[in-house]
C-alpha positions as semicolon CSV with decimal commas, in nm:
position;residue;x (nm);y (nm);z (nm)
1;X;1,766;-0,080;27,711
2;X;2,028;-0,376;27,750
3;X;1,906;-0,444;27,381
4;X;1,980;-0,130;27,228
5;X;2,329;-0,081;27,425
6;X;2,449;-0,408;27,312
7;X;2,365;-0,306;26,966
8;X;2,574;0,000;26,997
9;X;2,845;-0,224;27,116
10;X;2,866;-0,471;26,868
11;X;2,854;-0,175;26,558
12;X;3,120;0,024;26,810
13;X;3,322;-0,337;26,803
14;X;3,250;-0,447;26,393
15;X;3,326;-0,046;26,295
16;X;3,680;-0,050;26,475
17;X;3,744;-0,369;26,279
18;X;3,729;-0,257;25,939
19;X;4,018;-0,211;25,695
20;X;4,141;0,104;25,571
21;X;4,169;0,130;25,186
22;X;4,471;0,021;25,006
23;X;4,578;0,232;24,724
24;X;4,848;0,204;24,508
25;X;5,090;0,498;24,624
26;X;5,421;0,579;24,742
27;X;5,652;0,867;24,643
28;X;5,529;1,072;24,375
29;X;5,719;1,052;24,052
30;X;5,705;1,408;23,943
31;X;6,074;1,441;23,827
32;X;6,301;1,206;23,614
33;X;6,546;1,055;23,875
34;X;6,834;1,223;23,698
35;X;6,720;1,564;23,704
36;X;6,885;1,598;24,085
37;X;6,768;1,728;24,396
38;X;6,902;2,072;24,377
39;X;7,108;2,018;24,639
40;X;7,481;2,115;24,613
41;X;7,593;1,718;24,751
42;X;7,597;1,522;24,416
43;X;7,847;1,325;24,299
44;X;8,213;1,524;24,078
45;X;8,132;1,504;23,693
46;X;7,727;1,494;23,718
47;X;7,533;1,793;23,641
48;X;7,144;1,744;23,720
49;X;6,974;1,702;23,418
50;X;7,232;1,460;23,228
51;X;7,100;1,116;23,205
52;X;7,361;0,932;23,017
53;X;7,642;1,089;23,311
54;X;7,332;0,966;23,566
55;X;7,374;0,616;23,367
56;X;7,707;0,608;23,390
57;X;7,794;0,646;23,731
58;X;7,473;0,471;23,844
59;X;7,653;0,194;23,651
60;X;8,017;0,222;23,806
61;X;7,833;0,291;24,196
62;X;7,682;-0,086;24,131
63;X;8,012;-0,218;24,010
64;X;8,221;-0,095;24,240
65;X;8,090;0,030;24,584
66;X;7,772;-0,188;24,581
67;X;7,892;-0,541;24,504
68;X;8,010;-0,719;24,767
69;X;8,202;-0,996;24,543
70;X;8,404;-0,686;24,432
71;X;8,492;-0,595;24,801
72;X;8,574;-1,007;24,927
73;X;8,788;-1,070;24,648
């Protein structure tokens, strides 16, 4: 009797340590990022679907809001 429940304790104890799969995932990519979000809060001059006005202001967010050497100096 001890025998068997110390069996069932040890697979209960070596069952709750294994490791859950880890798969390559994360957001599905189902969409080119410039196709837009259908939502009526984008950016003046960009119409969903444009990539080279997606580029563009992609490029001029980076350069200007997003670099902090641009803001300290």
């Amino acid at each position: 009797m001890k025998t068997t429940l110390m069996l069932i304790a040890a697979a209960a104890l070596l069952a709750a340590c294994g490791e859950k799969p880890q798969t390559i995932g994360g957001a599905k990519q189902d969409a080119a990022p410039y196709s837009g979000t259908g939502k009526p809060f984008v950016d003046a001059g960009w119409k969903p679907g444009d990539k080279a006005s997606w580029e563009s202001h992609l490029k001029a967010r980076g350069q200007n809001s997003q670099n902090e050497y641009t803001k300290t100096n």
